[in-house]
N, C-alpha and C positions, 0 to 999 in steps of 0.2 A: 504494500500500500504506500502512497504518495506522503511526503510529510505535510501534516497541515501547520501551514505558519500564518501569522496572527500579528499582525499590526499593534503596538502597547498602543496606540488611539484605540483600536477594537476589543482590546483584552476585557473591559468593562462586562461587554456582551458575551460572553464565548461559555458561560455557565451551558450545559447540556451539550455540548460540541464532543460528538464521537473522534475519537481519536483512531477509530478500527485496531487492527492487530500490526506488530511488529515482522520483519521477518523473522523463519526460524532460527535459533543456533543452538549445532549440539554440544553437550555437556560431555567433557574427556576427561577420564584419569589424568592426564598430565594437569589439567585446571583444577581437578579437585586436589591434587598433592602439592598443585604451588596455595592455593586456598588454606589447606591443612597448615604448611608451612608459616604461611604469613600472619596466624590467627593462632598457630600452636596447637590448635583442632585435631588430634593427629587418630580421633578416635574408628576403631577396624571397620566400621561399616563404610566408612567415607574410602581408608587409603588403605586397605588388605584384601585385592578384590579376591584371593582365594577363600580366604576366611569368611569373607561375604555371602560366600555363594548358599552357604550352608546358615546364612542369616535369615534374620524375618523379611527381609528384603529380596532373598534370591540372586542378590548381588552385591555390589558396591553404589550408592546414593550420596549424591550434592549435597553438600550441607543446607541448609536451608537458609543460612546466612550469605552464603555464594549467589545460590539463586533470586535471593530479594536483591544484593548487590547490582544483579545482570540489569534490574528496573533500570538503573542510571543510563546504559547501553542502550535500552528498549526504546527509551524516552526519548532521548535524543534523534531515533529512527525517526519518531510519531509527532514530533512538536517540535517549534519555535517560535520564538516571539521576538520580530524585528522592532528595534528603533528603543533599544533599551540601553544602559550603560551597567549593567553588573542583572547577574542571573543568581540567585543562593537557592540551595536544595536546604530547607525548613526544615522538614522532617517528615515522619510517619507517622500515620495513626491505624488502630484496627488492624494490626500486624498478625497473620496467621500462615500459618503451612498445613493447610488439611490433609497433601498425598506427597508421596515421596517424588524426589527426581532419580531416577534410575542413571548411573551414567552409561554415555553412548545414544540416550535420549537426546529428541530434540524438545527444546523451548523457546515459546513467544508469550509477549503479551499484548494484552489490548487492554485499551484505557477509556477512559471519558473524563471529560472538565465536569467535573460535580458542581462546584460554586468558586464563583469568585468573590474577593473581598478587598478594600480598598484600605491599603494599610500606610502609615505615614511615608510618603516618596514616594507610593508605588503600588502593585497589587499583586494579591495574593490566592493562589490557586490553589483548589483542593481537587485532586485527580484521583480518582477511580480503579485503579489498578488489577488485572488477574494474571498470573504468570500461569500458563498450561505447557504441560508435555502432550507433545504430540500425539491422540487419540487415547487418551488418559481421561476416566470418567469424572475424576474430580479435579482440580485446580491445585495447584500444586504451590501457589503463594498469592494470598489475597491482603489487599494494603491500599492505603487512601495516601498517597503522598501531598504533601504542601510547599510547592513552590512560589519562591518570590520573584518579582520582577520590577525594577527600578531605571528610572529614566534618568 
């Protein structure tokens, strides 16, 4: 899908604006071991995919701090906002992982502008977030991110 970008004059209005799905990308052993590494995460279901196999998983799985990560990469696919001077990632709310990410899966997400809100300088988005693996019946990271945008 196309990125949709958004004028900071327009940003006022853009509450309800689907933002559709990201492309995919799959999740590797090599990303989960530098992840494990950089977090110190080093637990066997992420980075022992033999030991895994014989897990509740059936294998080796992303952490689920990896995979809310990837949101920052996704986001970027799905949105922009021209005619600003500084972007800040806010935060998260409503942070969940209902199903696992297998590695070797692939993942996207799709988003929507929930509300906007108009904060001193500038304004402030609240986006809609689901990260899904590929033909996975449940969602594998759901999250409302809040970004700001200053002119």
């Amino acid at each position: 899908m196309a990125q949709t970008v958004i004028s900071y004059q327009d940003l006022a209005d853009a509450a309800g604006t689907d933002l559709g799905y990201s492309e995919y990308r799959t999740i590797t052993q090599e990303q989960v071991n530098t992840f494990a590494d950089a977090t110190d995460d080093h637990q066997w279901i992420h980075t022992d995919p033999e030991r895994a196999k014989a897990g509740p998983f059936g294998g080796p799985i992303a952490h689920g701090y990896l995979t809310l990560s990837l949101q920052i990469a996704f986001w970027t696919e799905l949105f922009d906002v021209t005619g600003v001077a500084t972007k800040v990632n806010y935060g998260l709310e409503k942070v969940r992982f209902p199903a696992p990410v297998p590695v070797g899966s692939r993942v996207r997400m799709k988003a929507a502008i929930a509300e906007v809100e108009e904060v001193k300088g500038g304004y402030q988005i609240a986006v809609d977030q689901v990260v899904e693996v590929e033909g996975a019946a449940k969602p594998s990271v759901v999250s409302r991110g809040i970004y700001r945008f200053y002119a």
